[in-house]
C-alpha positions as CSV (number, residue, x, y, z in Angstrom):
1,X,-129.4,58.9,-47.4
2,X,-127.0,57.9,-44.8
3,X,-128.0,57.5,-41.1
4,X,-126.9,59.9,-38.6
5,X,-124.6,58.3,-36.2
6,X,-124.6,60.9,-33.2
7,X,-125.6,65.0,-32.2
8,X,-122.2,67.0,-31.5
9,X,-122.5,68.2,-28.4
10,X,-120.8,69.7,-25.7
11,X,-117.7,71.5,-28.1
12,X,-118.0,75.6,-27.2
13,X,-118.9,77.9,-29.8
14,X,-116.0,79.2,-31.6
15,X,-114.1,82.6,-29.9
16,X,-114.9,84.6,-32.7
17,X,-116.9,88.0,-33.1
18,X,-115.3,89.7,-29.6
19,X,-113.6,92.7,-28.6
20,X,-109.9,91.7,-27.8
21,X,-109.2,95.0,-26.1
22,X,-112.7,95.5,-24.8
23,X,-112.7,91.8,-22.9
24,X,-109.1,92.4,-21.6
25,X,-109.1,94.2,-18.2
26,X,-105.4,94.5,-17.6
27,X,-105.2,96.2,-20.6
28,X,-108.6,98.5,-20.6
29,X,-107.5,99.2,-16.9
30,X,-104.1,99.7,-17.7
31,X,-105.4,102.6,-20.6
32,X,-107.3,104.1,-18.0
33,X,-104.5,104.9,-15.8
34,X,-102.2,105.8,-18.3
35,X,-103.8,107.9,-20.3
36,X,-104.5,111.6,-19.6
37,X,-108.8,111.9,-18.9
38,X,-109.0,114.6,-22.2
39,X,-107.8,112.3,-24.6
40,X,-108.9,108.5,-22.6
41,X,-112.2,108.5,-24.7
42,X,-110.4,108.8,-28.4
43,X,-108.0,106.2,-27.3
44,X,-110.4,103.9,-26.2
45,X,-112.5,103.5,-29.5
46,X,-109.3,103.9,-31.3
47,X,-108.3,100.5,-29.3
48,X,-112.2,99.2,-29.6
49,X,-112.2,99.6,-33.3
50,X,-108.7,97.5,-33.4
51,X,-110.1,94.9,-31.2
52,X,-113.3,94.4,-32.6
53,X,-111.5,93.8,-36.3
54,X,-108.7,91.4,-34.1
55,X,-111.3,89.2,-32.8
56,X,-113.4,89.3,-36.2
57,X,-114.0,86.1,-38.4
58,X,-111.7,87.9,-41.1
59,X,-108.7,88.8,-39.5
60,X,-108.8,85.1,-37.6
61,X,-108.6,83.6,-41.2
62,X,-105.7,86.0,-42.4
63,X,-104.0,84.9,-40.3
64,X,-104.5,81.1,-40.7
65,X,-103.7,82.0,-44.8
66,X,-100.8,83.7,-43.9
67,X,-99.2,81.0,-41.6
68,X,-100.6,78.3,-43.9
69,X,-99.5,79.6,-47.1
70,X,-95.6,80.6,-45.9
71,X,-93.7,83.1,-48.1
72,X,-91.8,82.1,-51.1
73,X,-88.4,83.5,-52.5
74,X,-88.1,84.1,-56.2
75,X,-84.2,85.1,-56.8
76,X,-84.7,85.1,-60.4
77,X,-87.4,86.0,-63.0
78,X,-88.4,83.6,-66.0
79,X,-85.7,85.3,-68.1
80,X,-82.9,84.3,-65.7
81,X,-82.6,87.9,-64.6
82,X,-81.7,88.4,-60.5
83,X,-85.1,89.7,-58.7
84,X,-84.4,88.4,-55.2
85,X,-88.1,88.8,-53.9
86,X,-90.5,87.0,-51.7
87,X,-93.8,87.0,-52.3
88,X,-96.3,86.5,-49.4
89,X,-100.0,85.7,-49.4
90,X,-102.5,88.3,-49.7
91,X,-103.5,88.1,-46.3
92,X,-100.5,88.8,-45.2
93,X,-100.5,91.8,-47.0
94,X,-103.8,92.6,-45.7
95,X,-102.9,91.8,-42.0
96,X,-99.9,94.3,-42.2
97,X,-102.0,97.0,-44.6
98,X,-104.8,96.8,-41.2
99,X,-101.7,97.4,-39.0
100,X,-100.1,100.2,-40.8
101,X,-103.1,102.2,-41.7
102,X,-103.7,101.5,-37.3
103,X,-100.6,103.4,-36.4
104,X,-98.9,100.2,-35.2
105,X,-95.5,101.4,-36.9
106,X,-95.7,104.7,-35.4
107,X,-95.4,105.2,-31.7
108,X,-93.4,109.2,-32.6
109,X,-96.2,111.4,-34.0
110,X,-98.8,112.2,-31.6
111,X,-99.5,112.2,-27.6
112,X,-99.2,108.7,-25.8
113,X,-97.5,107.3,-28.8
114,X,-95.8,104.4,-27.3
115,X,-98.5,103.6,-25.1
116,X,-101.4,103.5,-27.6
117,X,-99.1,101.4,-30.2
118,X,-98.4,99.0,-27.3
119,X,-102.0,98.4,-26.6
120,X,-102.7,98.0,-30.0
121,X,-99.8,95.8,-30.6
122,X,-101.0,93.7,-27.9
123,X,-104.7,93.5,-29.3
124,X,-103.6,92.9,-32.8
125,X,-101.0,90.8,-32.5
126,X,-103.7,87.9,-30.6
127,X,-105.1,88.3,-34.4
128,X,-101.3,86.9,-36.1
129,X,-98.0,87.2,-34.9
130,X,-95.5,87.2,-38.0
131,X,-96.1,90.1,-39.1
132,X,-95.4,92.1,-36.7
133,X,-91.6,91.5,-37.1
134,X,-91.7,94.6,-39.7
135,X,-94.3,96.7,-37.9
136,X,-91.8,96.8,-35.1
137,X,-88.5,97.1,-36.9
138,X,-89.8,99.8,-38.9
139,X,-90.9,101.5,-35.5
140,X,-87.7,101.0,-34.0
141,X,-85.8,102.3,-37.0
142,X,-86.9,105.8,-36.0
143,X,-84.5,107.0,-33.2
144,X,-81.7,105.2,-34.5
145,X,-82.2,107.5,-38.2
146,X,-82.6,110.4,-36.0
147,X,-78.8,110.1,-35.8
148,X,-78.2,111.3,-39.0
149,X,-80.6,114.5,-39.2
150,X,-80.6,114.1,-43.2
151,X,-82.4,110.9,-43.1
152,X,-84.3,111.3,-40.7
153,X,-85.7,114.0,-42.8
154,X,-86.6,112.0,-45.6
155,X,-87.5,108.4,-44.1
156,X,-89.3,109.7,-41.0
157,X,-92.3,110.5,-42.2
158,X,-92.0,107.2,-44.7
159,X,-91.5,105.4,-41.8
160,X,-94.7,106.6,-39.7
161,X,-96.9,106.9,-42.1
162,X,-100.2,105.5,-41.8
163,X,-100.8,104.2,-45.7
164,X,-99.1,101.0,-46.7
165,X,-97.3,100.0,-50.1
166,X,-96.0,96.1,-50.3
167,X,-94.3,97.5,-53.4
168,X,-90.8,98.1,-53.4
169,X,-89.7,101.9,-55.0
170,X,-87.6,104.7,-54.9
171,X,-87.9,106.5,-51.2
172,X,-89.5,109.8,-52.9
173,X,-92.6,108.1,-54.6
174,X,-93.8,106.3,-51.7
175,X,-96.2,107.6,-49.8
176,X,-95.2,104.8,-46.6
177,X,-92.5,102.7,-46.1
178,X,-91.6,99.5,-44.0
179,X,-87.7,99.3,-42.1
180,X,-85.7,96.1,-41.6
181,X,-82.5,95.3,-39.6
182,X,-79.8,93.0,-40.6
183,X,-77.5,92.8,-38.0
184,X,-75.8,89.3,-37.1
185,X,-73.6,87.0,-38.9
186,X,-72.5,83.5,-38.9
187,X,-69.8,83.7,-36.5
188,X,-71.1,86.3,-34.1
189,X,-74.8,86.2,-33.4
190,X,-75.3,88.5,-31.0
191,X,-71.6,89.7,-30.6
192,X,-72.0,92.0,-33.7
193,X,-68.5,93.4,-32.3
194,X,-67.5,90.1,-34.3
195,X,-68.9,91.1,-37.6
196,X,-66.7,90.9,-40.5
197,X,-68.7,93.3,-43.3
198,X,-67.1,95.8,-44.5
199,X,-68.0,99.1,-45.5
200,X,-66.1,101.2,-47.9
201,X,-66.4,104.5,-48.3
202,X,-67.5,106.5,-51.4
203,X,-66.3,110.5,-52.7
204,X,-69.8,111.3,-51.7
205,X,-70.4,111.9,-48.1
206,X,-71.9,109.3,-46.4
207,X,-72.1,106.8,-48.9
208,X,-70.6,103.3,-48.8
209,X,-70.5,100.2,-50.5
210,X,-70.8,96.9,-48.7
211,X,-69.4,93.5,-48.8
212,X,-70.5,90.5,-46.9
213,X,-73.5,88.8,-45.2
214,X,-76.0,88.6,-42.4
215,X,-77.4,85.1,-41.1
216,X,-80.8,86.4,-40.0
217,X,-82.8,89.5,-42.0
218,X,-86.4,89.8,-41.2
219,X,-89.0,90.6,-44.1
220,X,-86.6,91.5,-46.3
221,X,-88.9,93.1,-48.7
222,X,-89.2,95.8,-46.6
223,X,-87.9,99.2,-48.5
224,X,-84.7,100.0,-46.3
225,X,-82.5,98.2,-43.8
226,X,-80.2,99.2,-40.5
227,X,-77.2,97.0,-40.9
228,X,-74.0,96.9,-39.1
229,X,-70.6,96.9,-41.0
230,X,-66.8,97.5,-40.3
231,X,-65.9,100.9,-41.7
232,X,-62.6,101.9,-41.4
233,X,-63.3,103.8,-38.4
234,X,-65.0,100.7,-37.0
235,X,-68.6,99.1,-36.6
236,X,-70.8,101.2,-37.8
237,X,-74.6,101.7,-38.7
238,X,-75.8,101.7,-42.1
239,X,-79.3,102.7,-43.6
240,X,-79.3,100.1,-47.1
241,X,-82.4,100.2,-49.2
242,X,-83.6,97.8,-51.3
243,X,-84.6,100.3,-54.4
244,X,-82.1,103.2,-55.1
245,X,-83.1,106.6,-56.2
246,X,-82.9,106.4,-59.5
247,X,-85.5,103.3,-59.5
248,X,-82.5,100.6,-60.3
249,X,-82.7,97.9,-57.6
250,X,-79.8,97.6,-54.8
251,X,-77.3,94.9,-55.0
252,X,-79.2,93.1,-52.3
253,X,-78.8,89.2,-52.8
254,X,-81.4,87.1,-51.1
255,X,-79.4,83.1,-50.4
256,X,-82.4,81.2,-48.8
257,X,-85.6,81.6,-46.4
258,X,-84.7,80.1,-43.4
259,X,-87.2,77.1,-42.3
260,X,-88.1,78.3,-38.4
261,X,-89.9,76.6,-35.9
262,X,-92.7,79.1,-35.8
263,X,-93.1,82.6,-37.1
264,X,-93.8,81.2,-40.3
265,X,-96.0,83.7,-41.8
266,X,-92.8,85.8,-41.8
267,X,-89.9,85.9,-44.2
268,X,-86.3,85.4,-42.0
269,X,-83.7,85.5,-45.0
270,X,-79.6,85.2,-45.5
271,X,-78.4,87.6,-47.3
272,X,-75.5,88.9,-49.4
273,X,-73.7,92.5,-50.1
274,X,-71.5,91.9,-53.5
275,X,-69.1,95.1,-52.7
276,X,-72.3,96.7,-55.1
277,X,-74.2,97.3,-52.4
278,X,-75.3,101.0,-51.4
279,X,-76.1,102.0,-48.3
280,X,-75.5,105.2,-46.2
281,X,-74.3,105.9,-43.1
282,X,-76.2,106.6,-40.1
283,X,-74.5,108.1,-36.8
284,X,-70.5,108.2,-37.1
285,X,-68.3,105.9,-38.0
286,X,-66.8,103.4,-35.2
287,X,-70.2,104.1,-33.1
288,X,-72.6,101.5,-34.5
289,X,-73.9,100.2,-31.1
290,X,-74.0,103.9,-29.4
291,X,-76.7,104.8,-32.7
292,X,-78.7,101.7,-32.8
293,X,-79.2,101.2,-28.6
294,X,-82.2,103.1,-28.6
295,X,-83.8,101.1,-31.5
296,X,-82.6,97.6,-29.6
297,X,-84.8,98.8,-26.6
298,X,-87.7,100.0,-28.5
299,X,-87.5,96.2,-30.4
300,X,-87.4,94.4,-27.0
301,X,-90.1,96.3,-25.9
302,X,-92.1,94.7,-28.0
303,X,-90.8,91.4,-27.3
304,X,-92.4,91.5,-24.2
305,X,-95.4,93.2,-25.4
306,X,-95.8,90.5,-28.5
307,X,-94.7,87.8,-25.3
308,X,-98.0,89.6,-23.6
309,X,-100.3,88.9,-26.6
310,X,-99.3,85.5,-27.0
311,X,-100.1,84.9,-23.1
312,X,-103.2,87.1,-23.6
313,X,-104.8,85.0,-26.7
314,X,-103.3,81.7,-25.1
315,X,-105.1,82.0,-21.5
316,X,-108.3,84.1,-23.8
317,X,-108.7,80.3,-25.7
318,X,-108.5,78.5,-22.3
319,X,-110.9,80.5,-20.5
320,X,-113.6,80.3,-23.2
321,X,-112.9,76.4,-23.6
322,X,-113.7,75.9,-20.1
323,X,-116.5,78.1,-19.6
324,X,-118.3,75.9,-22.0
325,X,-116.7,72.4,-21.5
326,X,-118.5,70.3,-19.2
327,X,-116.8,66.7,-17.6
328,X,-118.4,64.9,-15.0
329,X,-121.4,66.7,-14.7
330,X,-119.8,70.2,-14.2
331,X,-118.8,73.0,-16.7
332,X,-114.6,72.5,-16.1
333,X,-114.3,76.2,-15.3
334,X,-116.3,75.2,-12.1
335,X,-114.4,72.8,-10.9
336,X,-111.4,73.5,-8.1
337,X,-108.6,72.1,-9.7
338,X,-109.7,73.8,-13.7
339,X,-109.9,76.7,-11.1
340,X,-107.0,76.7,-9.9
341,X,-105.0,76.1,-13.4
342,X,-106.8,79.2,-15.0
343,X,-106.4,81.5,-12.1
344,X,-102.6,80.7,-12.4
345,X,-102.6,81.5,-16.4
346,X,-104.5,84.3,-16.2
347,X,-102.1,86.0,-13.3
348,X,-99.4,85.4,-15.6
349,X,-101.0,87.1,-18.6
350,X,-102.2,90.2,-16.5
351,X,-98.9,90.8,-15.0
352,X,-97.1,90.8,-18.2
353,X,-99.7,93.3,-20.1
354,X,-99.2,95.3,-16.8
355,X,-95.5,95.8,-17.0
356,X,-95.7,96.3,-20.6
357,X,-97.9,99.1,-20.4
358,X,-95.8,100.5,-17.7
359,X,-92.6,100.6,-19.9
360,X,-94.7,102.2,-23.1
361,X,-95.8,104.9,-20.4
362,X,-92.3,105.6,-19.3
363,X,-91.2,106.3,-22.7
364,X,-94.1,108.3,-23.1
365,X,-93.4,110.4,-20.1
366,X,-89.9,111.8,-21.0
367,X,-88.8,112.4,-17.6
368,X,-85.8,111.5,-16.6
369,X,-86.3,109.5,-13.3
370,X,-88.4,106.8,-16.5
371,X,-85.8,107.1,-18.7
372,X,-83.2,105.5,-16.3
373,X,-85.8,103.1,-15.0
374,X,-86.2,101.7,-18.6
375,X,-82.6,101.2,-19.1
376,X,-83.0,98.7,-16.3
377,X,-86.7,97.7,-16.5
378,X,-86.6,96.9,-20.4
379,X,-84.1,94.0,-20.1
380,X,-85.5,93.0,-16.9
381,X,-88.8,92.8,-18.8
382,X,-87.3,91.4,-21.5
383,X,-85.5,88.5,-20.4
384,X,-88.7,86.9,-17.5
385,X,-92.0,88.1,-20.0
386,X,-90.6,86.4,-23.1
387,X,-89.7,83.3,-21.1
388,X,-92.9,82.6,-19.5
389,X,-94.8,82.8,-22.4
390,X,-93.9,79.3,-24.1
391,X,-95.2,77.6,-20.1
392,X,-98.1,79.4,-20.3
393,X,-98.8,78.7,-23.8
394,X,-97.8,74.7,-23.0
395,X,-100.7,75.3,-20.2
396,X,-103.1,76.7,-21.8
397,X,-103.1,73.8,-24.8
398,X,-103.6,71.6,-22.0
399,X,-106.8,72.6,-21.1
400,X,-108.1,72.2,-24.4
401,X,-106.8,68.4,-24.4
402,X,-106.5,67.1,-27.4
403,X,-108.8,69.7,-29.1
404,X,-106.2,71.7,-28.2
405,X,-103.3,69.8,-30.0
406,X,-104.9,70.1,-33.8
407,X,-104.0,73.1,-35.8
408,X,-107.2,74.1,-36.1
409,X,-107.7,75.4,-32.4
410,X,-105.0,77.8,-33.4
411,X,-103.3,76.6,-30.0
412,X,-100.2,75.2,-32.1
413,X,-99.3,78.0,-34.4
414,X,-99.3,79.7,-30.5
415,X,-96.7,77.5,-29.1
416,X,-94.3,77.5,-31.9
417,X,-94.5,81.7,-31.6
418,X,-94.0,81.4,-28.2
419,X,-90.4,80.8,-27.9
420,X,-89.2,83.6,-30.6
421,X,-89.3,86.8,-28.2
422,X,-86.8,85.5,-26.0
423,X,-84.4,84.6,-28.6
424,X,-84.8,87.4,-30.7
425,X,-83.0,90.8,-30.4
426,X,-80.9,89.0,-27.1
427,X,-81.8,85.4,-25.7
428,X,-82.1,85.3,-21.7
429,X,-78.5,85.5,-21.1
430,X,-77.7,88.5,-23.4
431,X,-80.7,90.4,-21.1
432,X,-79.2,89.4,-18.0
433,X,-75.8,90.5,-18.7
434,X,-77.1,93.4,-20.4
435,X,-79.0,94.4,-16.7
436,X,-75.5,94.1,-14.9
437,X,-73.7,96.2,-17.5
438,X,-76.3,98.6,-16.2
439,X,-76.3,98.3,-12.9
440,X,-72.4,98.8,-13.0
441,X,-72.4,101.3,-15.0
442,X,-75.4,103.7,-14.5
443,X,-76.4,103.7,-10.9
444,X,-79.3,106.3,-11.6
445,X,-81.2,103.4,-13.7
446,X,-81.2,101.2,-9.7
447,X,-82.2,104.3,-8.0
448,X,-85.1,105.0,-10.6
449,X,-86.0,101.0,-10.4
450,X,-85.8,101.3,-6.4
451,X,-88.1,104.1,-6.7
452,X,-90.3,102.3,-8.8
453,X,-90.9,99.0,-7.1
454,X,-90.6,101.4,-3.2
455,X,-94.0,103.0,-3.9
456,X,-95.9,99.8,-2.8
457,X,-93.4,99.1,-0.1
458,X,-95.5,98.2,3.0
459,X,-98.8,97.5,0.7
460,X,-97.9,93.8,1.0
461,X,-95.4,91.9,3.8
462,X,-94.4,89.3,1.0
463,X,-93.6,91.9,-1.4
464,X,-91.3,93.7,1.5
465,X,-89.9,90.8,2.2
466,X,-89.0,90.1,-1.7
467,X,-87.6,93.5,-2.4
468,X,-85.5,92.7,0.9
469,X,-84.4,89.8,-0.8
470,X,-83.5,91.4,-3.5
471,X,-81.7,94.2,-2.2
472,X,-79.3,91.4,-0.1
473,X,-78.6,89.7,-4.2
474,X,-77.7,93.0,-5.1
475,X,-75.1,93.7,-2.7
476,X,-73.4,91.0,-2.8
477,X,-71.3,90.9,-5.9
478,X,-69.3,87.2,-5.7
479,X,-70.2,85.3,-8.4
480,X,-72.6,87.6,-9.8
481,X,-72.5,87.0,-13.3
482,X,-73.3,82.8,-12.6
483,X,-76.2,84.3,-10.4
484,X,-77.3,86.8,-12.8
485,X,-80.3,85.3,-14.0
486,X,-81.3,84.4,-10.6
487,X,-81.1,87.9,-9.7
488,X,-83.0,89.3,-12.8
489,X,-85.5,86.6,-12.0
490,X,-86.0,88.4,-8.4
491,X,-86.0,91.9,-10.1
492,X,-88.5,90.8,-12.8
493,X,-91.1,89.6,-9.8
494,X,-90.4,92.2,-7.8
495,X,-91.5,94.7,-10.6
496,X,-94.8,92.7,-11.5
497,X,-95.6,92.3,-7.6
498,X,-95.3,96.4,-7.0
499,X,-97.2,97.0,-10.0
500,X,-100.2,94.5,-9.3
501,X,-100.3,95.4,-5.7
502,X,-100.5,99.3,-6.8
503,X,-103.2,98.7,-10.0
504,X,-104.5,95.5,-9.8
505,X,-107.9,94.1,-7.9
506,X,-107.3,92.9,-4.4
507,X,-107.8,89.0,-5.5
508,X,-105.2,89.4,-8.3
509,X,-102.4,91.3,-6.3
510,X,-102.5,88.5,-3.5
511,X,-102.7,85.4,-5.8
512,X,-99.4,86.9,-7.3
513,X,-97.7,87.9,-4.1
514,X,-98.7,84.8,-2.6
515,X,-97.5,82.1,-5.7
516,X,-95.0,84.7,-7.0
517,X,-93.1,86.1,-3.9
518,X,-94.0,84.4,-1.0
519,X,-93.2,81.0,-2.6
520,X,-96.6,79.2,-1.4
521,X,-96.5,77.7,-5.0
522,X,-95.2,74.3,-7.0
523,X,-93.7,74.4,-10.1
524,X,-96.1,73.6,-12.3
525,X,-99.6,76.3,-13.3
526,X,-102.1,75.1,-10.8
527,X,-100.3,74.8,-7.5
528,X,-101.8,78.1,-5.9
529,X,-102.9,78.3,-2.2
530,X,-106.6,76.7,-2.8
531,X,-107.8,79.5,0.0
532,X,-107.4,82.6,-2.2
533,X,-110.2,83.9,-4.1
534,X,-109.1,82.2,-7.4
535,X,-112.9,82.8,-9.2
536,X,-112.5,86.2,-9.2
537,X,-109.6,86.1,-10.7
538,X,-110.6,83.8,-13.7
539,X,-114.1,85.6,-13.8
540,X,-112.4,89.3,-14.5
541,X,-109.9,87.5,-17.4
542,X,-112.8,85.7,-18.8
543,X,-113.6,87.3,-22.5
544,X,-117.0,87.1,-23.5
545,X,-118.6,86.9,-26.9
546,X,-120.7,89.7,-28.1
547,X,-123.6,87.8,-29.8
């Protein structure tokens, strides 16, 4: 019997067996003031119920299987005959199957429909955050099929159900169904003006046949697809599904799986249209962009709300590290300079779940004054969220130290995720331009942001003095396209500072508007003016284990 060389000590207990809603208070707090008082109770054990399974044992090792055991593409059977599938690992298909049968696809079917999916997808997504490529697709799919009444009809209620199928089938004999989007090419990207597939049309109304490619096509076993192809009337949307009616598959050729940094528990394929391929059209011809606008704001959206989960779980890890950790005689969570590091992090994290639960409420609300603010708001977002999230993760990893660099702190698999939201659906210059297109052209969405960020005007002299700022970028117009990310930058601050300052504890809203907007800050996480009351902001982020 071998000798024992040593008593492991000092390592924290593993941050498993929590509520990841319940121990999140930008998010509980954010529910509460969302959410109208009749239905708060419902949505809170709705949320409980997903964060208890999120923080679970199980659904921490689904999602290790998932990212461990990447997809695999089978274009042909054993007989030589084209199949063009991927096949995932189970607990993939039991990480999406806990998502669907959540409502995560479905933000269209009841009261506070965006706002409860966007809690949710922040709570769930800290479980894995592959799979919710199709879970948001397949929610975004909806108002750009709404566009075409006759489809909406029949893939609707596909689309939001609640009951999930990983088999592909004909459209009547399922009882749910998953949406995907294939949109750019190899020579355009994100200038889909630039596409080159072509869309001829067939003697039945609305029904084309496609030739060409798309370069990037998330889970492409879901059951239908939004693609973008030059009719003869122009660019146009299409609605292609992988299974026709009469049970035969679509002409849907799957090239390769493409090898990405991160994200890997989720299939991004090239595809191919033969001049076989079905599909049918969705808005009218010529107006591709116009119908699928709406489903590019809904998908960014949840960039910055995935961006928000990533932060979330990131800062979550770091916390709990810390609280345990002890280095020269002191746990590291009680010492000034840990302090001030996690105070930073955790500022970041609460003001991105803030102004993502913001934008969910606006769409919620319907009004118009929030429907002109998210046309500004949700690029804004967008572009600053998605880009401090791969910092923060960077960070975070750092307070783990070299515990933190091994796979198995689940730190890693959280820094290769974090770059994808701000290249996907529009990297940071796409959002930028997109919020000067705006600005040009719809001056009701600046009013409606002005409105916005003007109800904590005189809360805070540093905010005042940023929205001053601000306001001097915005009126002067030379060079404003070089200068446009600076500006969004400002926007993006300004937003977070007005919302914290309005919602957020006292400690919290002047650590932000201190760092943030009245530049007493370095460059780096953990530069914060050492007299604010930094504990109390790492004490309120801190999650806490339940046993």
């Amino acid at each position: 019997m071998a000798a024992t060389t040593h008593t492991v000590t000092n390592q924290p207990p593993p941050l498993v067996g929590y509520d990841v809603f319940a121990s999140d208070p930008a998010l509980t707090e954010g529910i509460t003031r969302h959410i109208a008082a009749d239905r708060l109770d419902e949505v809170r054990q709705e949320l409980g119920r997903l964060g208890e399974a999120a923080g679970s044992a199980h659904a921490q090792q689904w999602g290790e299987q998932a990212n461990t055991h990447p997809p695999v593409l089978h274009t042909h059977d054993r007989y030589g005959h084209r199949i063009d599938e991927v096949e995932f690992h189970p607990a993939w298909h039991r990480l999406l199957g806990h998502a669907v049968s959540a409502g995560l696809n479905d933000a269209w079917s009841r009261p506070d429909g965006h706002l409860r999916r966007t809690a949710g997808f922040i709570v769930w997504t800290q479980a894995e955050a592959g799979h919710g490529c199709p879970l948001s697709m397949t929610h975004a799919a909806v108002p750009a099929l709404r566009h075409e009444p006759e489809l909406a009809a029949e893939w609707e209620p596909l689309l939001t159900s609640w009951i999930y199928e990983q088999e592909l089938g004909p459209a009547a004999q399922k009882a749910g169904a998953l949406a995907g989007m294939a949109m750019t090419e190899k020579q355009g990207g994100s200038d889909v003006r630039a596409n080159t597939t072509r869309a001829e049309p067939l003697s039945a109304p609305g029904e084309y046949v496609l030739t060409g490619h798309k370069w990037f096509c998330s889970a492409p076993m879901s059951d239908a697809f939004l693609v973008l192809a030059q009719a003869p009337g122009g660019l146009t949307c299409f609605l292609l599904p992988r299974v026709l009616p009469d049970g035969s598959r679509n002409s849907f050729r799957i090239q390769r799986l493409k090898d990405k940094l991160g994200n890997r528990s989720n299939a991004s394929a090239e595809v191919e249209f033969d001049g076989r391929t079905w599909a049918r059209r969705v808005g009218e011809e010529g107006r591709g962009v116009a119908t699928i606008i709406e489903m590019v704001a809904a998908t960014r959206l949840d960039c910055v709300s995935a961006s928000a989960a990533v932060m979330r779980q990131a800062v979550a890890q770091a916390l709990h590290h810390t609280a345990y950790r002890e280095a020269f005689g002191r746990r590291l969570t009680d010492q000034p300079l840990m302090r001030n590091v996690l105070a930073d992090l955790a500022l970041e994290s609460e003001a991105a779940t803030t102004l993502a639960l913001r934008l969910a409420a606006a769409y919620d609300s319907g009004t118009e004054q929030d429907r002109q603010l998210l046309r500004l708001a949700v690029p804004t977002a967008k572009y600053w969220v998605t880009k401090r999230c791969t910092p923060v993760v960077a960070e975070a990893m750092e307070c783990l130290g070299g515990n933190g660099y091994v796979e198995e702190s689940g730190l890693p698999r959280l820094l290769r995720e974090a770059p994808l939201n701000s290249i996907w659906e529009g990297s940071g210059n796409i959002q930028a331009l997109d919020v000067l297109r705006a600005l040009r052209r719809e001056p009701g969405a600046l009013d409606a942001y002005l409105t916005e960020i003007g109800a904590a005007r005189g809360a805070d002299h540093r905010l005042d003095r940023a929205i001053k700022g601000m306001l001097t970028e915005l009126a002067d117009l030379e060079g404003i396209e070089a200068r446009a990310r600076r500006l969004v930058e400002r926007m993006a601050l300004v937003l977070q500072g007005s919302l914290l300052v309005r919602h957020a504890p006292p400690a919290v809203a002047d650590a932000f508007c201190a760092s943030r907007l009245g530049g007493d800050a370095g460059a780096a996480f953990g530069t914060l003016p050492h007299t604010l009351d930094l504990a109390t902001v790492v004490d309120r982020s801190r999650p806490v284990l339940e046993h």
